[in-house]
C-alpha positions in Angstrom: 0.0 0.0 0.0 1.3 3.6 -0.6 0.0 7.0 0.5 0.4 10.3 -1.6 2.5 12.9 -0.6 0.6 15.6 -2.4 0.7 18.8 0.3 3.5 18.1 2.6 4.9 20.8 5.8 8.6 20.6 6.6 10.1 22.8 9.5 14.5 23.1 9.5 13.3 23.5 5.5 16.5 25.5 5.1 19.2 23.1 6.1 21.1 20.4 4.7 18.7 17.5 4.9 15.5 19.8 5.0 16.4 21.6 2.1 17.2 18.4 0.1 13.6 17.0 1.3 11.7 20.2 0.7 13.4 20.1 -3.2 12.7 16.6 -3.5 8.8 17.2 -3.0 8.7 20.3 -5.2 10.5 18.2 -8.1 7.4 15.7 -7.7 5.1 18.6 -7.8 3.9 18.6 -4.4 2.5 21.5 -2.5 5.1 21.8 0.9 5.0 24.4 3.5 8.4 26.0 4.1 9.2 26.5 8.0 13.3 27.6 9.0 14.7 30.6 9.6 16.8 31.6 7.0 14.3 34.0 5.0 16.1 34.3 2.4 16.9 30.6 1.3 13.1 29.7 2.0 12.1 32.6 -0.3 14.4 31.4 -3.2 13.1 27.7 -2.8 9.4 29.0 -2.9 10.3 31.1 -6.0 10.8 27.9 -7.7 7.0 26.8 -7.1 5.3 29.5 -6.9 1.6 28.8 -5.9 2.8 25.3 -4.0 4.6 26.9 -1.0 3.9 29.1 1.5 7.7 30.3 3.8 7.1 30.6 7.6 9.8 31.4 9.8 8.6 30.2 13.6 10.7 29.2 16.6 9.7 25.7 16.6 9.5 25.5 20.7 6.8 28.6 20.6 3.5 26.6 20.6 1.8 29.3 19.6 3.7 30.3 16.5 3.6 27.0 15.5 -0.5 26.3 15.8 -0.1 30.0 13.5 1.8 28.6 11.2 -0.1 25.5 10.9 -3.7 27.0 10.3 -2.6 29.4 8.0 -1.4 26.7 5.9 -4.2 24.2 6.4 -6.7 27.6 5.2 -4.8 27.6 2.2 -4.0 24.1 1.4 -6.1 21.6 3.3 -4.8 19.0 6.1 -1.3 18.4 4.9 -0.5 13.9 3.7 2.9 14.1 6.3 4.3 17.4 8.5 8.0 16.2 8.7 9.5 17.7 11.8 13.1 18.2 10.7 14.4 20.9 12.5 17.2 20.5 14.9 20.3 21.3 16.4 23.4 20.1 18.2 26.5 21.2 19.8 29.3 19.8 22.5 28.5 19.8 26.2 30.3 19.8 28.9 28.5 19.1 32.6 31.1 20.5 34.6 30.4 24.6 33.0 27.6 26.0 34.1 27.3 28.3 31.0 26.5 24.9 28.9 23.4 24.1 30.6 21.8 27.0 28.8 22.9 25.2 25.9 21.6 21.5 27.2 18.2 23.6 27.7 18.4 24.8 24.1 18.7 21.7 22.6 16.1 19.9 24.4 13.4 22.7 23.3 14.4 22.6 19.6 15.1 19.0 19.4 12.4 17.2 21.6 9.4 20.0 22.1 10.3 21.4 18.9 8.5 17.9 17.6 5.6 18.0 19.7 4.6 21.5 18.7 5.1 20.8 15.4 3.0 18.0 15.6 0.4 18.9 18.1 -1.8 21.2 15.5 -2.2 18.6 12.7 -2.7 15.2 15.2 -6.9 16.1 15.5 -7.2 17.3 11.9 -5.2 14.3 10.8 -7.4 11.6 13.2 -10.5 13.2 11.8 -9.7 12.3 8.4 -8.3 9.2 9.3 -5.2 9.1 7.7 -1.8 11.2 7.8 2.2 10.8 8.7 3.8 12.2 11.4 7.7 12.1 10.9 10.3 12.7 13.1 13.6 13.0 12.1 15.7 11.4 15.2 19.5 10.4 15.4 21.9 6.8 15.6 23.0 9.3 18.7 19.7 8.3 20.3 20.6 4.6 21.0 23.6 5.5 23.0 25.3 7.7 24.3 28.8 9.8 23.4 31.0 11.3 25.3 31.1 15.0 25.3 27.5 15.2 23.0 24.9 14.4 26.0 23.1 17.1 25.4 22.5 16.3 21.4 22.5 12.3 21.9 19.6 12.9 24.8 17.3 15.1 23.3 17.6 12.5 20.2 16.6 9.3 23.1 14.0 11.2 24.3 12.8 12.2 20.7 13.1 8.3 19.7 10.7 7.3 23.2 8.4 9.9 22.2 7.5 8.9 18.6 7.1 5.5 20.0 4.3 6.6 22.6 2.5 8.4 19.8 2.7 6.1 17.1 1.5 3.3 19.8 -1.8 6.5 20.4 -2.4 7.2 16.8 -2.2 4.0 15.3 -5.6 2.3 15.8 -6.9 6.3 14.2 -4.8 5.4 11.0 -2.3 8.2 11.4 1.1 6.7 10.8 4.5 8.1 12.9 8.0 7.3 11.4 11.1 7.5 13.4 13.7 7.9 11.2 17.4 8.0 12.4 20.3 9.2 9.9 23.4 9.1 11.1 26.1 11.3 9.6 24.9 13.2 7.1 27.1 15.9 4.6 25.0 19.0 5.9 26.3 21.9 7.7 25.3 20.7 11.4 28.1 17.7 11.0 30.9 20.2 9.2 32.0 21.1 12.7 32.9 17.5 13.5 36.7 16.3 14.2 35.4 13.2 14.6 35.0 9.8 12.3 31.9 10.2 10.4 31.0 6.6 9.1 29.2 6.1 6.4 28.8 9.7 5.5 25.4 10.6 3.4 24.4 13.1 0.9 21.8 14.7 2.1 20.1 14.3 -1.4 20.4 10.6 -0.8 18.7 11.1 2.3 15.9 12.8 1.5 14.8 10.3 -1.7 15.2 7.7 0.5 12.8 9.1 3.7 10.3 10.0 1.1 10.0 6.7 -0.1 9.0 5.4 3.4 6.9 7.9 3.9 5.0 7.1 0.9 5.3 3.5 2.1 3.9 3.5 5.6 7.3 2.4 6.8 7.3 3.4 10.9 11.4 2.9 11.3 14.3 3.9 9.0 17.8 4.0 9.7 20.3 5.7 7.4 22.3 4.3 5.8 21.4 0.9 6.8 24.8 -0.8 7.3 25.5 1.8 10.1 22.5 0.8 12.1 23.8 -2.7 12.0 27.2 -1.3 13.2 25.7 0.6 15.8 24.3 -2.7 16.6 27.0 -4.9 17.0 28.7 -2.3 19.0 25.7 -2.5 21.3 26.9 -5.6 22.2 30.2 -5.2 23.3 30.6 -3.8 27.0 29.8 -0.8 27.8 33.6 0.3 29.3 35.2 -1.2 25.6 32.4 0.6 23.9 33.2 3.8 26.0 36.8 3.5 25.6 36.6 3.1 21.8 34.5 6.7 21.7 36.9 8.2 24.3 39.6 8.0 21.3 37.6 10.5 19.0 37.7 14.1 19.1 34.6 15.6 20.8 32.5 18.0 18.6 33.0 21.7 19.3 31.2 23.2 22.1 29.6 26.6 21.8 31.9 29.3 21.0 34.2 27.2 20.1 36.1 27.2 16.8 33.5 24.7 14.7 30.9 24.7 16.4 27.3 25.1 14.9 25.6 28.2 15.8 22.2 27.3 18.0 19.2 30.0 17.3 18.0 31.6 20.4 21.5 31.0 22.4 23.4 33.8 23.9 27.2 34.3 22.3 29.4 33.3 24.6 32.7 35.1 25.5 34.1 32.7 23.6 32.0 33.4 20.1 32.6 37.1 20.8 32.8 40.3 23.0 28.9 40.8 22.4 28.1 37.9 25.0 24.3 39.1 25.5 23.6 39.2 22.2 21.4 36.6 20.4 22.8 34.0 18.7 23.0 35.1 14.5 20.5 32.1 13.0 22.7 30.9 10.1 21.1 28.4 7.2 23.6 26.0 9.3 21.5 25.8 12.5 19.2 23.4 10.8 19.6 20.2 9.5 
């Protein structure tokens, strides 16, 4: 059995993997909702299609601009076939400064509630009609942990539990929810990384390959495949040899640190700059 994509709503829109996902559904002539924040690149893609997008620019953690953002384009466009909730972040973290868990807090509210307000709006009008899919885009850094990324590799776990308590609520409705977990993927968020990247995918790749899923009902995908299967069988060693592997790797740059991925919303630090109460710019690399 597969289900149209026709009218689609992607938030992180303007990132690596979003981008590649919002200009796979245009080339297939679907109608998508464009939700990031870099004006600018939204406008361009929505140039391309002109009467099949609308550009929205919302703080995914503000319920309220996201239940805006939502009935403006269901008045226009109807109850969207999937609202892919693609928009995250990540950065190093370190428990022992203070200053980082303003960071850890960040994360979580992009990350985790950034999915369930992105969500929330489209779960009655999708249950009412009976059908619909609810996507997540997760993380590999969900099954287990890695040094010096807990605040990233949590808000993924708790992502991962989450879709499974909805997908377990919605199902007997006919709404479908998909978990899917990349794990390294050529987009801006993983340029910061000193670390071994296994299995490193285009984002292009990527995006054909969730939309084919999604089309398909599929509730779990892992990409690419073979590095689930490594993430597996190092499940299964013990945890200090699995640790101590890790340990070896560089750890990905914290906060105003040389690398690291601006996070929208996030004071510069001293580090980043002399401006340290200034808001974070919101670069095209703070999403996905």
């Amino acid at each position: 059995m597969t289900f149209r994509l026709d009218n689609l709503v992607i938030t992180g829109a303007c990132g690596g993997l979003g981008r590649a996902l919002a200009a796979e559904a245009l080339a297939r002539g679907s109608k998508v909702a464009l939700a990031g924040l870099d004006t600018a690149a939204l406008r361009a893609m929505a140039a391309s299609a002109p009467g099949r997008t609308s550009v929205y620019t919302p703080d995914v953690s503000d319920a309220a601009a996201m239940q805006s953002m939502a009935q403006d384009w269901m008045s226009r466009h109807g109850v969207p076939d999937a609202v892919i909730a693609n928009a995250g972040v990540a950065g190093g973290y370190d428990t022992a400064q203070a200053a980082d868990l303003t960071v850890f807090r960040r994360i979580l509210e992009i990350n985790l509630l950034g999915v369930a307000t992105t969500f929330q709006p489209f779960v009655a009008p999708m249950r009412d009609r009976g059908q619909g899919t609810l996507a997540g885009i997760a993380s590999l850094a969900g099954r287990r942990g890695l040094p010096g990324n807990g605040a990233y590799c949590a808000s993924k776990a708790g992502l991962i539990r989450y879709l499974e308590s909805l997908r377990a609520e919605l199902r007997p409705s006919g709404v479908h929810v998909c978990t899917v977990s990349p794990g390294y993927l050529r987009t801006p968020l993983t340029a910061g990384n000193r670390f071994a990247m296994p299995g490193l995918m285009a984002p292009q790749d990527a995006a054909i390959a969730i939309l084919h899923a999604l089309s398909h009902g599929r509730e779990q995908l892992v990409l690419p495949r073979r590095l689930g299967w490594l993430s597996n069988a190092l499940g299964l060693l013990p945890a200090a040899w699995h640790d101590a592997l890790l340990l070896r790797q560089p750890r990905k740059p914290r906060a105003g640190e040389p690398g690291a991925t601006p996070i929208p919303g996030l004071p510069v630090t001293e580090a980043a700059g002399p401006a340290a109460d200034a808001p974070a710019p919101i670069p095209e690399a703070a999403t996905r």
